[in-house]
N, C-alpha and C positions, 0 to 999 in steps of 0.2 A: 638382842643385839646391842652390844657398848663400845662406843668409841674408842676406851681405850684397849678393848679387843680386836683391832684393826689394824692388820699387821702388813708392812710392807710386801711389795710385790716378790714373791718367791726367786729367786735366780733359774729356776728350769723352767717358771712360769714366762719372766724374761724373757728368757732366750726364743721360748717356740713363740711367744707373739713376735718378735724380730723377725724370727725364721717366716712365718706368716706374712708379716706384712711387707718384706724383702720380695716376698715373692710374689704380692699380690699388686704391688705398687711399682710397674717397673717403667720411667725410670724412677723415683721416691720425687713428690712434691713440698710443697711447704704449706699442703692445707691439712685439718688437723684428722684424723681418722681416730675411730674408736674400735675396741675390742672389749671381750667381757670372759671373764672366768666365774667359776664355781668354786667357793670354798666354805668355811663354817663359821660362824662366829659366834662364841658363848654356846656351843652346840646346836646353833639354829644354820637352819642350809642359808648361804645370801651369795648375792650376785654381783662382783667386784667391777664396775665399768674401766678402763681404762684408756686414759688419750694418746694418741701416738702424733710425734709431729716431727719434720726435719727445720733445723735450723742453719744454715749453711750446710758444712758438712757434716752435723751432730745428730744423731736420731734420738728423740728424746720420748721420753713413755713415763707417766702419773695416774697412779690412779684419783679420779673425778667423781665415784657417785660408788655407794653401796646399798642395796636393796635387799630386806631381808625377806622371808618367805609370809609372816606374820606379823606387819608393820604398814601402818598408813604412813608412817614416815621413811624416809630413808637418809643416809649421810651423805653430803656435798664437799667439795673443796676443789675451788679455781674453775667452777663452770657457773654463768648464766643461763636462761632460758628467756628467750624472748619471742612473744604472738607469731611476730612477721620474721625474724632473723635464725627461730630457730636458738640452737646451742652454738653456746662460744666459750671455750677455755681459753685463759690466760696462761699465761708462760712468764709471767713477770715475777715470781716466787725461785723461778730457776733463771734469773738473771736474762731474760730474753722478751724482747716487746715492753710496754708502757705499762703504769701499772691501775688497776681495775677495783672500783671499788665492792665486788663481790672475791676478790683472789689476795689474799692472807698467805696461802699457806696451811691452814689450819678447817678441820673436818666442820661442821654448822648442819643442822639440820632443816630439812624442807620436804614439801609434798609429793609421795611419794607417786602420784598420778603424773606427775610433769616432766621426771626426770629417768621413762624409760627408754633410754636411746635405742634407737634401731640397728644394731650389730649385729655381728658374727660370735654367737660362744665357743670358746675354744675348747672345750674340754666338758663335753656334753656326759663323758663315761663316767665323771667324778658321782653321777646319781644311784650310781650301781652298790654306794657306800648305804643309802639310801633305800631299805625293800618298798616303802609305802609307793613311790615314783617306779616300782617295776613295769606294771602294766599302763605307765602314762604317753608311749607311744613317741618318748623323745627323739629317739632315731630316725622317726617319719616327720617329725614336724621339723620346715624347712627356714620359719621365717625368724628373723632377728630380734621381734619380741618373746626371744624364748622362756627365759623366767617370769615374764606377766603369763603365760600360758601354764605356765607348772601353777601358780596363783589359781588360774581358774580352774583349771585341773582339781585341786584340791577340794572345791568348792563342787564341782559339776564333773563328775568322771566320766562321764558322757563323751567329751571332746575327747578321749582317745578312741572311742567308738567312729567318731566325726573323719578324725586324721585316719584311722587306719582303713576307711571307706575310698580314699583318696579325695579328701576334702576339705585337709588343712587350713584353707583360705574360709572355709567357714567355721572352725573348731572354737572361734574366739566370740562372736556372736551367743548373747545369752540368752535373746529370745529361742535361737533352733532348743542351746542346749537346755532350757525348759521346760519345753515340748517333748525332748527325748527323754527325761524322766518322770513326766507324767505320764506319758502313752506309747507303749510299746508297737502299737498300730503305724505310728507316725514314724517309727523308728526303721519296720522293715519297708514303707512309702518312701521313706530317702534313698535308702540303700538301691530301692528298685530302679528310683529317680536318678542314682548317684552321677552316670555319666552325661548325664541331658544338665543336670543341676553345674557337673565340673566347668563345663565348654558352655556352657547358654548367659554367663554375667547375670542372672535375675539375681532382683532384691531379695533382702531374708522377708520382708512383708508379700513378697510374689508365692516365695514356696510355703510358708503360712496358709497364705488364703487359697493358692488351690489346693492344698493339702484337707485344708478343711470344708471345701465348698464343692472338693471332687470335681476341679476345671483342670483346664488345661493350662500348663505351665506359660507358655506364649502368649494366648490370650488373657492372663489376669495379669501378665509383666505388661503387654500393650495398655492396656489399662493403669499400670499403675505409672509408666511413661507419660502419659496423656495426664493423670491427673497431677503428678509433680511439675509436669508446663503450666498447666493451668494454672497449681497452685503461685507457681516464683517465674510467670513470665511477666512482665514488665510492661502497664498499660491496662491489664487486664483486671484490677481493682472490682470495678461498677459490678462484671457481674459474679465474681467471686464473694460478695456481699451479698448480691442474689441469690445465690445460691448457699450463703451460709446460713440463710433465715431457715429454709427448707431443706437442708442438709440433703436434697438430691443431686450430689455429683455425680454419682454411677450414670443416673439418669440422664441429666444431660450431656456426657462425654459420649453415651450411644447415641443420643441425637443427633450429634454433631458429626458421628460417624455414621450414622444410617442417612443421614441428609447429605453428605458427601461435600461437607462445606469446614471452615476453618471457624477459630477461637476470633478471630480478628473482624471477620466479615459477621460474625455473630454478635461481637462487639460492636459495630455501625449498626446493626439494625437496632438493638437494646435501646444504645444512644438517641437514635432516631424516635422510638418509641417513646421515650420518658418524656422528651422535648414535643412530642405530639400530646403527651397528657394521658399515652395510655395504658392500662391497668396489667402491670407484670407479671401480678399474682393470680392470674389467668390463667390456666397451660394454654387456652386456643391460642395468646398472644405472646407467651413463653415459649408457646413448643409448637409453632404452626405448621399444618401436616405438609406444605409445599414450601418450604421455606425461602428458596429463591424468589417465588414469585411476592412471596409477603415483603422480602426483602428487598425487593424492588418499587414494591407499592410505598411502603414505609419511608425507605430513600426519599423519594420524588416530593411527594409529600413533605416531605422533612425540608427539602430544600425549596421546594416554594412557602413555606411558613415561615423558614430562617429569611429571603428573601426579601418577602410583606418585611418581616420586623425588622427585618435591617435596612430597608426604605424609609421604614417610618422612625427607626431611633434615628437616622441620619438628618432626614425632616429637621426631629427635634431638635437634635445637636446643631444643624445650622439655625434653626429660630434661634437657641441659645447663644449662637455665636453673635448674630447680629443684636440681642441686646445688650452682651457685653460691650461690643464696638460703638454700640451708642451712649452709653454710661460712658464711656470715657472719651469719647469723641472732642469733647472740648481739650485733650491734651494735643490736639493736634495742632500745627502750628504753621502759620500763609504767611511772613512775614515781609517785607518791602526789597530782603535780599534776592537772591540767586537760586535759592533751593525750598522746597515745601516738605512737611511731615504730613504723612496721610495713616491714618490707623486703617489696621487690615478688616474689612468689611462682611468677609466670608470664607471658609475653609479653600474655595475653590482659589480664591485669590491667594492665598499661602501657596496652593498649588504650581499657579502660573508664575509666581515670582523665582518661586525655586527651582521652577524649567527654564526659566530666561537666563532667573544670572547662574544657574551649574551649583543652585547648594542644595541641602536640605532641609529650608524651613517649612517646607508642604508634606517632608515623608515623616520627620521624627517626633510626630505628639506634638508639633506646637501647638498646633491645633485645640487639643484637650489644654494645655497649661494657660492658655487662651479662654475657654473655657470658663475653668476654674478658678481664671485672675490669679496665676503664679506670676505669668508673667504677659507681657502684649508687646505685638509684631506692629514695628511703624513701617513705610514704607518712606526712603526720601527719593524727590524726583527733582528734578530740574524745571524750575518754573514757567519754562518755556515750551519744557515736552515733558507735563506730567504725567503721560499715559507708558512711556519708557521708563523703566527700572532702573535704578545707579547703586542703589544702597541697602540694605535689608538691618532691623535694627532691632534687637532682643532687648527689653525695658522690665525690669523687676520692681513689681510693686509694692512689694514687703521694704525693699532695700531701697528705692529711690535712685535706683543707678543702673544705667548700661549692663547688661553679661554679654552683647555680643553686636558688633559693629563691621559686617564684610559685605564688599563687593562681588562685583564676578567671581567665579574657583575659589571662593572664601578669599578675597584679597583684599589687604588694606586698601581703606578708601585714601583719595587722594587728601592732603593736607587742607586744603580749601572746603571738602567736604566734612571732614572729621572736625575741623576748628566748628565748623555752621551745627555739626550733631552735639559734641561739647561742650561746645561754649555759651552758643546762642538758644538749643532747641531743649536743654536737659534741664536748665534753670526755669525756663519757660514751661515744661511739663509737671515738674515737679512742684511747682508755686500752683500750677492749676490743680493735682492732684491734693493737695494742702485744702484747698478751700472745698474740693467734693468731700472729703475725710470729715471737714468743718461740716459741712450742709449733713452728711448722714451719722453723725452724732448727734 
């Protein structure tokens, strides 16, 4: 195939795609449709794509892609290919739309796997020029990859066997057609199969393995349904690792079916198990012969041990809290005015603060940023009624400075209040922070 053997679209070729596409677009839109003929080029058979589009009142038609029978490449001009968007021809070569930097005008070559569009061939009888494509069943096969099919055709002559079975939708598949020239067994097993296989959607790996393992079509598609959830549902990691150490999927998808229980609830026990410390590589504790009831024990179990330990890191976490609050406790400040700073003493107190005045410095990690000395929660009260709330006050100790200073419903504090946190209480923290920094150097 040579480019400069690539000869404009015929006039009788024209016309009957017109005639076609007049009839098949009615009323005619302005999105782009394809068509494709059969012609030769340099004596090789190839497959001419062509665009069709309306533009106002103009019907416009180019051809876009040519594919020969014996080419990993094929010829382009004025079409992309894009992952997500698919194929897009330009029309800015014939003076219409913006113009593109894959559309010149001019033929470029690219892979010929990417640019076989899914049409209508018009003129399937041009094969008849053709004896070797006699017996390849064109007239039966119905889908718009038709010249990738004459491709495999050539390669596998099988798939006229496939299509003239009535089984086009599988003719293309390389695994069947494989199978039907190594084993004539396999060959008259489809045909038997043919109408159960037409109407039933199983995978080509369903009729494979009952083919070979002499099961039932149904039952090794339920199976192979079950194991592609398992494989790409979402969550289910843990024991799909499990199970790749020991490659028994078969095995446990009958588990899960003969225990009459689900991927999810098997996934809580597993969890449960691991965090109990117990041994997976077991089958009594992998594959327990009651499994609800183990499921239940395990549960329970599970959650009085998460329980203890979340008592006791809590424990910890607040000891942690109250020696931070003591290290820094001297930033606190009782001074001769109208208002006092108090560091917050316990996680619970972040709590009650943040249900009095309507914020959130008891729900969102103060707590831990407290903790970890990101940053520390004062509290200002009014020196007359310090056990009432006025002020909530976020102090970064990297930075030396306020992040956050609100009242009730996150509201500025009053002017009287904000000058006393400013003015008076930040210079006075930060002078005492100064000389703890001094003392732990």
């Amino acid at each position: 195939m040579k480019i400069e053997n690539i000869k404009p679209i015929p006039k009788y070729m024209l016309k009957l795609i017109k005639k076609i596409d007049l009839e098949k677009y009615k009323p005619q839109n302005g999105f782009t449709r394809y068509y494709s003929y059969l012609t030769k080029n340099d004596g090789e058979l190839v497959q001419v794509i062509v665009a069709v589009k309306n533009r106002y009142s103009k019907w416009l038609c180019k051809q876009v892609v040519v594919h020969s029978m014996h080419s990993k490449d094929c010829f382009v001009k004025d079409i992309a290919y894009f992952w997500i968007g698919g194929y897009v021809t330009n029309w800015h070569p014939e003076g219409y739309g913006k113009e593109a930097w894959y559309a010149d005008g001019k033929w470029d070559i690219a892979d010929d796997r990417y640019f076989h569009i899914w049409c209508p061939c018009i003129n399937k009888e041009y094969l008849e020029k053709y004896p070797q494509y006699k017996y390849c069943a064109y007239k039966e096969y119905p889908y718009g990859d038709f010249f990738k099919y004459l491709k495999v055709y050539e390669k596998y002559p099988q798939a006229e066997y496939i299509v003239k079975m009535g089984l086009p939708s599988r003719a293309m598949s390389i695994m069947l057609l494989k199978q039907c020239k190594k084993d004539k067994q396999f060959c008259k097993w489809l045909y038997k199969n043919k109408y159960k296989i037409k109407y039933g959607g199983y995978y080509i790996t369903t009729i494979l393995t009952a083919y070979k393992k002499n099961l039932s079509l149904d039952k090794v598609q339920a199976f192979e349904v079950a194991k592609k959830r398992l494989i790409h549902e979402e969550g289910l990691q843990p024991v799909r690792d499990m199970l790749k150490q020991r490659g028994d999927y078969e095995k446990f998808i009958n588990y899960i079916n003969n225990q009459n229980t689900s991927y999810r609830t098997y996934l809580d026990y597993f969890n449960a198990c691991n965090y109990l410390g117990i041994d997976m590589n077991i089958d009594k504790n992998r594959y327990p012969h009651e499994f609800k009831r183990w499921h239940d024990i395990r549960i329970n179990e599970y959650a009085s041990a998460k329980a203890k330990a979340d008592a006791k890191a809590k424990k910890e976490f607040n000891a942690k809290f109250k020696i931070i609050a003591k290290k820094y406790e001297s930033l606190q400040e009782n001074c001769k005015g109208s208002f006092i700073c108090i560091i917050a003493k316990s996680p619970n107190e972040l709590v009650k603060e943040g249900a009095f005045l309507h914020h959130c410095v008891g729900k969102m990690g103060y707590d831990k940023k407290f903790v970890d000395e990101v940053s520390l929660i004062f509290f200002i009260r009014d020196k007359n009624n310090p056990k009432i709330p006025l002020v909530t006050v976020e102090y970064s100790l990297s930075k030396k400075k306020i992040l956050q200073c609100y009242g009730e419903h996150d509201t500025k504090p009053s002017n009287e209040i904000e000058n006393y946190v400013y003015n008076e209480w930040l210079p006075y923290a930060n002078k005492k922070l100064k000389k703890l920094e001094k003392i732990a150097a």
